[in-house]
N, CA, C and O atoms as a GROMACS GRO file, in nm:
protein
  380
    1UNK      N    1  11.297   9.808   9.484
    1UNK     CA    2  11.206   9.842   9.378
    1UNK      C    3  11.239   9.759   9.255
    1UNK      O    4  11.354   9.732   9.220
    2UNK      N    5  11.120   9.720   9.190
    2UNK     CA    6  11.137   9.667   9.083
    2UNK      C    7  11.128   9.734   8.941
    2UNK      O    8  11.035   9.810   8.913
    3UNK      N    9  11.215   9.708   8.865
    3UNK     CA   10  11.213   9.822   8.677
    3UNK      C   11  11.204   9.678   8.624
    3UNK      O   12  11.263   9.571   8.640
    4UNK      N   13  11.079   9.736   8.538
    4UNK     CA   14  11.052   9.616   8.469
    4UNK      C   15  11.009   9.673   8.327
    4UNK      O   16  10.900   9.729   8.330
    5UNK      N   17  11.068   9.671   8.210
    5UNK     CA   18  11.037   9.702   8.095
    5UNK      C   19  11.003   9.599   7.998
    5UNK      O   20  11.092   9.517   7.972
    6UNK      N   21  10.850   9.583   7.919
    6UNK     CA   22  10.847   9.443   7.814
    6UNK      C   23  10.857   9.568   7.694
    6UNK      O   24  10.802   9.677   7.683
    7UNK      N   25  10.943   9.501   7.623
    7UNK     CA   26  10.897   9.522   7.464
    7UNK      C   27  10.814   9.399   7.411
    7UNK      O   28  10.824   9.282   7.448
    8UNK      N   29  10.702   9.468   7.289
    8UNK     CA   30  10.584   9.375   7.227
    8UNK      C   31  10.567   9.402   7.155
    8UNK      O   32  10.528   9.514   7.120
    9UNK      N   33  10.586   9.317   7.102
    9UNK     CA   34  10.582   9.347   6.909
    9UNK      C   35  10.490   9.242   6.865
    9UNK      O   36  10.499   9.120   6.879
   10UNK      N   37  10.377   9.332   6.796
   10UNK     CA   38  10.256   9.224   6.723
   10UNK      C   39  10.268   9.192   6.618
   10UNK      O   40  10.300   9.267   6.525
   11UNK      N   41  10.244   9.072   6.610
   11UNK     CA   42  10.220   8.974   6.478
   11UNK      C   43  10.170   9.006   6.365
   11UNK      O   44  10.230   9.009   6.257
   12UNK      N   45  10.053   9.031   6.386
   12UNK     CA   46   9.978   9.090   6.261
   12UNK      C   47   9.953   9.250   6.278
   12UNK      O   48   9.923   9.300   6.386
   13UNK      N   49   9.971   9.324   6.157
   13UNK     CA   50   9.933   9.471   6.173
   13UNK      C   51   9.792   9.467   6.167
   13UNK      O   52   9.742   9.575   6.197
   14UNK      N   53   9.725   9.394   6.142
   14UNK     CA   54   9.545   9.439   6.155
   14UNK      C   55   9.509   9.441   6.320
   14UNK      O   56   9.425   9.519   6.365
   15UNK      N   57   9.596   9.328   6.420
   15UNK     CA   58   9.581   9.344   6.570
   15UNK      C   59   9.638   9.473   6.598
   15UNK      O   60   9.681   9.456   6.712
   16UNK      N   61   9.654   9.546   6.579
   16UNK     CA   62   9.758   9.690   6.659
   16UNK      C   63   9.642   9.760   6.725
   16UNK      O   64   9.671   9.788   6.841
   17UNK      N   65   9.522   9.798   6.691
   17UNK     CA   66   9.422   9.835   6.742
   17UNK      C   67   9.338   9.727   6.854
   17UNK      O   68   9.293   9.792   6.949
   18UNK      N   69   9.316   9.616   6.860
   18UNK     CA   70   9.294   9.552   6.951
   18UNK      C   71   9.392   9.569   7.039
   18UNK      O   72   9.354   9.609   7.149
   19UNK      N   73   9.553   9.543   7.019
   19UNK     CA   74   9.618   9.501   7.149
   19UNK      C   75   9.659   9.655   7.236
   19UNK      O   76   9.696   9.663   7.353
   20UNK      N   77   9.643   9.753   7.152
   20UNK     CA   78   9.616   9.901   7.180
   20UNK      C   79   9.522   9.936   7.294
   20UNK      O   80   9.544  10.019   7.382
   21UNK      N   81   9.442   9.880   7.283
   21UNK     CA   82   9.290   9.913   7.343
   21UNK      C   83   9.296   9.814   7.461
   21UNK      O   84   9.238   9.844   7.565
   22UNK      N   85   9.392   9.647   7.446
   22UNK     CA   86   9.391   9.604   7.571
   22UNK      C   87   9.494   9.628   7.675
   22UNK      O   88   9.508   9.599   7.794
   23UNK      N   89   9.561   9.691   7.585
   23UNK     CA   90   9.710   9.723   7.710
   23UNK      C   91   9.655   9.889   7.760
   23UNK      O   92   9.714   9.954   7.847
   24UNK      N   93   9.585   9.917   7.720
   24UNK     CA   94   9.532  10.052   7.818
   24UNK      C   95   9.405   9.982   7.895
   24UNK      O   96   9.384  10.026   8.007
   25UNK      N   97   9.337   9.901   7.860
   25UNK     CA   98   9.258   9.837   8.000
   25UNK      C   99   9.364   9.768   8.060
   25UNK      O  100   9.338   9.775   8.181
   26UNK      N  101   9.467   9.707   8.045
   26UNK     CA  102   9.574   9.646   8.112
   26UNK      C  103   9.593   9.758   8.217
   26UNK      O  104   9.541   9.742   8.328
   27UNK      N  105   9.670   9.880   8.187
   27UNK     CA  106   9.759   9.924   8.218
   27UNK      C  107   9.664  10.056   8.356
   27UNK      O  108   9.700  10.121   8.454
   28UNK      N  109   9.541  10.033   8.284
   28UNK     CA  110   9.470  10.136   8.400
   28UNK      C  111   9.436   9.987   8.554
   28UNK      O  112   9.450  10.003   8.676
   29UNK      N  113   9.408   9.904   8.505
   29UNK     CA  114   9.359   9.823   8.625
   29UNK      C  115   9.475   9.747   8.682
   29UNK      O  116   9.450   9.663   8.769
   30UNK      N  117   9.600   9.767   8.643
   30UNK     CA  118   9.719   9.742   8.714
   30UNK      C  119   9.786   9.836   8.782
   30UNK      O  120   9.872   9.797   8.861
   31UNK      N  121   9.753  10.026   8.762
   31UNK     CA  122   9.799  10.102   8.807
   31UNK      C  123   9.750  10.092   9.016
   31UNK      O  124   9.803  10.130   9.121
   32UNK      N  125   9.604  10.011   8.972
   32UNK     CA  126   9.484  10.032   9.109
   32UNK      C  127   9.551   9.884   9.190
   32UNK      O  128   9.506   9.839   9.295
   33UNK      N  129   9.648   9.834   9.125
   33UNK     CA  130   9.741   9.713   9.176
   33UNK      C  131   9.824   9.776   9.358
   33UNK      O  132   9.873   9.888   9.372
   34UNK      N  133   9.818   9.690   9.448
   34UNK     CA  134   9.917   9.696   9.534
   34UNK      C  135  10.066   9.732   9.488
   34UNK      O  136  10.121   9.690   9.387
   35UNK      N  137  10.102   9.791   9.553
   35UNK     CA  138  10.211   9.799   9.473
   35UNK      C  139  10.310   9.850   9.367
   35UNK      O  140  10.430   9.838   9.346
   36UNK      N  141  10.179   9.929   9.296
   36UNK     CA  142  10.242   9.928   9.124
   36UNK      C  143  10.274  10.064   9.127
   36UNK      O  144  10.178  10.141   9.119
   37UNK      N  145  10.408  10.120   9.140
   37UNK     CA  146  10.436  10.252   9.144
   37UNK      C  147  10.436  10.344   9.020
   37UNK      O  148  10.437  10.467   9.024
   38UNK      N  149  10.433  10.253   8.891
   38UNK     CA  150  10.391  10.282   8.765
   38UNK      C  151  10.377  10.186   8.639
   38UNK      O  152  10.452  10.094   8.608
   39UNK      N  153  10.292  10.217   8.591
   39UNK     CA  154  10.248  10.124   8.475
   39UNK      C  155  10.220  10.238   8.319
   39UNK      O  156  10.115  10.294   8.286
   40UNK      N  157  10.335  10.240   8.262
   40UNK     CA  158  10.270  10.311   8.097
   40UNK      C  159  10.310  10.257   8.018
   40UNK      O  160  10.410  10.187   8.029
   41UNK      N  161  10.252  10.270   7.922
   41UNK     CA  162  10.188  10.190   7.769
   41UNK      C  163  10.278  10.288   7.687
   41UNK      O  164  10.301  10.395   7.744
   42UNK      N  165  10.327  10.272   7.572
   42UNK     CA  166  10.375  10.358   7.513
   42UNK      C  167  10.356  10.316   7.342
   42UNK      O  168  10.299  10.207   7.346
   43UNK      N  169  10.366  10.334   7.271
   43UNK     CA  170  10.367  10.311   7.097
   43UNK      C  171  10.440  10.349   7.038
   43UNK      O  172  10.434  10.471   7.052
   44UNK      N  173  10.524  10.321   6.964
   44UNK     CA  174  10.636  10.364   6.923
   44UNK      C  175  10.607  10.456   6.764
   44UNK      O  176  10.523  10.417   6.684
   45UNK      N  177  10.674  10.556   6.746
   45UNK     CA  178  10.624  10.609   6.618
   45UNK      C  179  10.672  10.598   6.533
   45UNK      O  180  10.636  10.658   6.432
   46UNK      N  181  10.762  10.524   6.536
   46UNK     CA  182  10.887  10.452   6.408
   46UNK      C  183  10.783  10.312   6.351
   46UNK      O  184  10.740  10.294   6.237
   47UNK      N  185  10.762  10.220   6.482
   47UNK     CA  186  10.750  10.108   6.422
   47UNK      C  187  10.585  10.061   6.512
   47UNK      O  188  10.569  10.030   6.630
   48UNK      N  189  10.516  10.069   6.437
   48UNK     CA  190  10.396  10.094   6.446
   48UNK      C  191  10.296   9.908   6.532
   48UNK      O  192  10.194   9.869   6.588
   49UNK      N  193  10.443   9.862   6.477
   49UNK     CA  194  10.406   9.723   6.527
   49UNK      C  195  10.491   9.679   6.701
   49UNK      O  196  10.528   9.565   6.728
   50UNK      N  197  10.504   9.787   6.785
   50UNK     CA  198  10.579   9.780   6.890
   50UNK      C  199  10.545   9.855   6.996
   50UNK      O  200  10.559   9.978   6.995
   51UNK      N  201  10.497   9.791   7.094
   51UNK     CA  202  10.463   9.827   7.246
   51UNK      C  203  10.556   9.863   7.309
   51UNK      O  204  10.644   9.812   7.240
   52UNK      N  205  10.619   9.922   7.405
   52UNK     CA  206  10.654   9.894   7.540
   52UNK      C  207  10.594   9.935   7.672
   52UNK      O  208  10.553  10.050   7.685
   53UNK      N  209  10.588   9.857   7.760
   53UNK     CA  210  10.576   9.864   7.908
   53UNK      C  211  10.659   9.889   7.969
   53UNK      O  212  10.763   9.823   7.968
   54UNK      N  213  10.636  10.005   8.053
   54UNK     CA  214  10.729  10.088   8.174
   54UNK      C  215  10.686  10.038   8.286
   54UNK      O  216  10.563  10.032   8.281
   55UNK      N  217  10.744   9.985   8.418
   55UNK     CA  218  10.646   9.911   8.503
   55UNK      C  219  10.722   9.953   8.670
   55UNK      O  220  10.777   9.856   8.721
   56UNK      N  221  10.725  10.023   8.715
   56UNK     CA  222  10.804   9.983   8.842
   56UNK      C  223  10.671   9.979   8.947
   56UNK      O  224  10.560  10.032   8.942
   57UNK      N  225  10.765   9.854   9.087
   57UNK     CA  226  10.666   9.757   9.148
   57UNK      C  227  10.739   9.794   9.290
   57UNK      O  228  10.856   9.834   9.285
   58UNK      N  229  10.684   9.782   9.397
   58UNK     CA  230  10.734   9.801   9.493
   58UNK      C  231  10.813   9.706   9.585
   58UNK      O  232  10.868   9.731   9.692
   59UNK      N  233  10.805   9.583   9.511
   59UNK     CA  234  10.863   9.474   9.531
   59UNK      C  235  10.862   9.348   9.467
   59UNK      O  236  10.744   9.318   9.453
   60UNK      N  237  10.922   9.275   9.429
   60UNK     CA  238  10.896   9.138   9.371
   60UNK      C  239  10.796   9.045   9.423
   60UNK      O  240  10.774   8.947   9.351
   61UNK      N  241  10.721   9.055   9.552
   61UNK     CA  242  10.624   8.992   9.591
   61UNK      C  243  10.472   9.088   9.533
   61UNK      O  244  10.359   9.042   9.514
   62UNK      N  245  10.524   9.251   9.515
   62UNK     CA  246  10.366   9.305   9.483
   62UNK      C  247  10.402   9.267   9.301
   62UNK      O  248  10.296   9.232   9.247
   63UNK      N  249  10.519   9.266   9.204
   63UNK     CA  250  10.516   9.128   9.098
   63UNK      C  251  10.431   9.014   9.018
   63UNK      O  252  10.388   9.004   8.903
   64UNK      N  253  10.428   8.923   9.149
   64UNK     CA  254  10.392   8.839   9.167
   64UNK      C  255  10.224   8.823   9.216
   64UNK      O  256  10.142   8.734   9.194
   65UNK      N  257  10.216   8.939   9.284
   65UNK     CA  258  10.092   8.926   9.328
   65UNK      C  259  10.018   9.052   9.183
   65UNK      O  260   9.924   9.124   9.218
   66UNK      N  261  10.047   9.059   9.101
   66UNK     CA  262   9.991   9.168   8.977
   66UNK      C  263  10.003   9.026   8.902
   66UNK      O  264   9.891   9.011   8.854
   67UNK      N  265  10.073   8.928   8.871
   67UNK     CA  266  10.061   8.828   8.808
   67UNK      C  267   9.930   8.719   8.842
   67UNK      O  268   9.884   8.631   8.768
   68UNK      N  269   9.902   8.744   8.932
   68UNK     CA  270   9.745   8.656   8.992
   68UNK      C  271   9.675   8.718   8.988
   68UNK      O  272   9.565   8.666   9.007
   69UNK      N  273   9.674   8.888   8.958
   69UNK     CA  274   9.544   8.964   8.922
   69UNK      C  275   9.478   8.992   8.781
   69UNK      O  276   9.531   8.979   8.671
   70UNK      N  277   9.346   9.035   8.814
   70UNK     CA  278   9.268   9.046   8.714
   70UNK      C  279   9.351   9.096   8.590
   70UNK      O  280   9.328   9.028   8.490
   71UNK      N  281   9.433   9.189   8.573
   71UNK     CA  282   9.504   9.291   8.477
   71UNK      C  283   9.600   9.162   8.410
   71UNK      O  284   9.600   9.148   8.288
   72UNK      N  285   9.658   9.096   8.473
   72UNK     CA  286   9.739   8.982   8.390
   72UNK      C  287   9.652   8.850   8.367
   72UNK      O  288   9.664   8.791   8.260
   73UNK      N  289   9.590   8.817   8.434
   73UNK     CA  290   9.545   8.642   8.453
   73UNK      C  291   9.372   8.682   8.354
   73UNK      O  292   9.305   8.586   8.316
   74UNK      N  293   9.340   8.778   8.336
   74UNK     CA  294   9.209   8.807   8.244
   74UNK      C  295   9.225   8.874   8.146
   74UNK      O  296   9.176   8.826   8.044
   75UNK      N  297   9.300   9.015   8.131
   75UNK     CA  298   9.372   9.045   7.962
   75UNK      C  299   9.486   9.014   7.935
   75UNK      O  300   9.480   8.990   7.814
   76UNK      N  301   9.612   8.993   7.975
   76UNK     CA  302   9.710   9.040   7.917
   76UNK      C  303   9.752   8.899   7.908
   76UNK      O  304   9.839   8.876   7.824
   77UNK      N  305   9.711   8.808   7.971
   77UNK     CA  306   9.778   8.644   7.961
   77UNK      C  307   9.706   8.623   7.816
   77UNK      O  308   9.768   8.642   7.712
   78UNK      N  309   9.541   8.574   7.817
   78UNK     CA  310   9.470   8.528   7.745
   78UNK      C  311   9.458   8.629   7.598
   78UNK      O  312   9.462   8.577   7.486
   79UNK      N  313   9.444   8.774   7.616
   79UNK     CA  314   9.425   8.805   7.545
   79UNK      C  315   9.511   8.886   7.403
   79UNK      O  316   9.489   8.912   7.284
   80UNK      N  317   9.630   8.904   7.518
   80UNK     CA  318   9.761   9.047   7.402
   80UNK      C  319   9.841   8.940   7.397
   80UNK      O  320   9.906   8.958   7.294
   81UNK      N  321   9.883   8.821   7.456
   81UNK     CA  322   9.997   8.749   7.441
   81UNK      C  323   9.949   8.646   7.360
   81UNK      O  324  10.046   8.572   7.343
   82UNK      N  325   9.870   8.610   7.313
   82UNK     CA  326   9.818   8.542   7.177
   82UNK      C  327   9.865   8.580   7.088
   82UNK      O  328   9.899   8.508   6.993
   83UNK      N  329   9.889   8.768   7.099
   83UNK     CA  330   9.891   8.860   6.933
   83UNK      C  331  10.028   8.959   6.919
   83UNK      O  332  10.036   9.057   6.844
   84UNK      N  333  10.125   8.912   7.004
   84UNK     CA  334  10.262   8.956   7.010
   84UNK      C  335  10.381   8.830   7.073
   84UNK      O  336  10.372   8.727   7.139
   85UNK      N  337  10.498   8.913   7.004
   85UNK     CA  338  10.629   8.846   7.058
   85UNK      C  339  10.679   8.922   7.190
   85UNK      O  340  10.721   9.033   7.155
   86UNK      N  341  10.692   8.904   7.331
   86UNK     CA  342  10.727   8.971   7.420
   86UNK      C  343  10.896   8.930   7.463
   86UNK      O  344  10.950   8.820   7.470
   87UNK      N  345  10.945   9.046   7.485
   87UNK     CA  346  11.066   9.071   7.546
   87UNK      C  347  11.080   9.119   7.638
   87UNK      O  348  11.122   9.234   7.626
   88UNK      N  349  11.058   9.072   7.769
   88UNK     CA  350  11.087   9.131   7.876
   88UNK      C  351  11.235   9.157   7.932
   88UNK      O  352  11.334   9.086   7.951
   89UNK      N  353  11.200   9.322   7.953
   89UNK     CA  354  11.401   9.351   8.003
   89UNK      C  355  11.385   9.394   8.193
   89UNK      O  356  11.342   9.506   8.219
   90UNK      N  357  11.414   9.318   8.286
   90UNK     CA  358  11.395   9.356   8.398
   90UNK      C  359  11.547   9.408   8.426
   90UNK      O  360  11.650   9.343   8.405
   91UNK      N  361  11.538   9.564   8.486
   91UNK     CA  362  11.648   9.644   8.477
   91UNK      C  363  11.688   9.715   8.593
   91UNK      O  364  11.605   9.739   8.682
   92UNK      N  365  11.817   9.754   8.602
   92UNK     CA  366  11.879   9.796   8.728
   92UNK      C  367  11.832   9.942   8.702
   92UNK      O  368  11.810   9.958   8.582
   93UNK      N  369  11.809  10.056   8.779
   93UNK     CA  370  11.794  10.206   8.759
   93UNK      C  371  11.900  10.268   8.778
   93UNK      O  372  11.925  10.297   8.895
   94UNK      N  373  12.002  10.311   8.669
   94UNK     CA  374  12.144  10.365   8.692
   94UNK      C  375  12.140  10.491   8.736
   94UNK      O  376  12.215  10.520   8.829
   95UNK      N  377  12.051  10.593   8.679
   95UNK     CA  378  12.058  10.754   8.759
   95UNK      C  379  11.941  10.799   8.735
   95UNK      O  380  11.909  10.911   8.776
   0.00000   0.00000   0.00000
């Protein structure tokens, strides 16, 4: 299994409502992904300018194959990664 967590932090505070609105169309048409044992969006209530993605995958090939789908290669490439700094933390599951 794959744990895959991005932190995203946007650029401008006037985008927080756009990239809001695309990481929940992200995050519903990646759930209908092969594979995707979970996908949530979260907002942080401290810092208003910060995403994270919760992601576990059933394998590094279903990954890879969410990276050639509609949910990455039509919003989340072209459209949220224009308007944030991403940190992706891919992580071991300790307990």
């Amino acid at each position: 299994m794959i744990h895959l967590n991005v932190l995203l932090t946007v650029r401008n505070a006037r985008d927080i409502d756009r990239v809001r609105q695309l990481l929940q169309q992200q995050a519903t048409a990646s759930r209908d992904e092969p594979g995707c044992l979970r996908f949530e969006v979260y907002h942080s209530q401290s810092d208003p300018l910060l995403f994270l993605l919760v992601e576990r995958w059933a394998s590094q090939a279903h990954v890879e194959q969410h990276r050639q789908g509609r949910a990455f290669v039509e919003l989340y490439q072209p459209l949220v990664l224009p308007l944030v700094e991403r940190a992706p933390h891919p992580c071991d599951l300790v307990c």
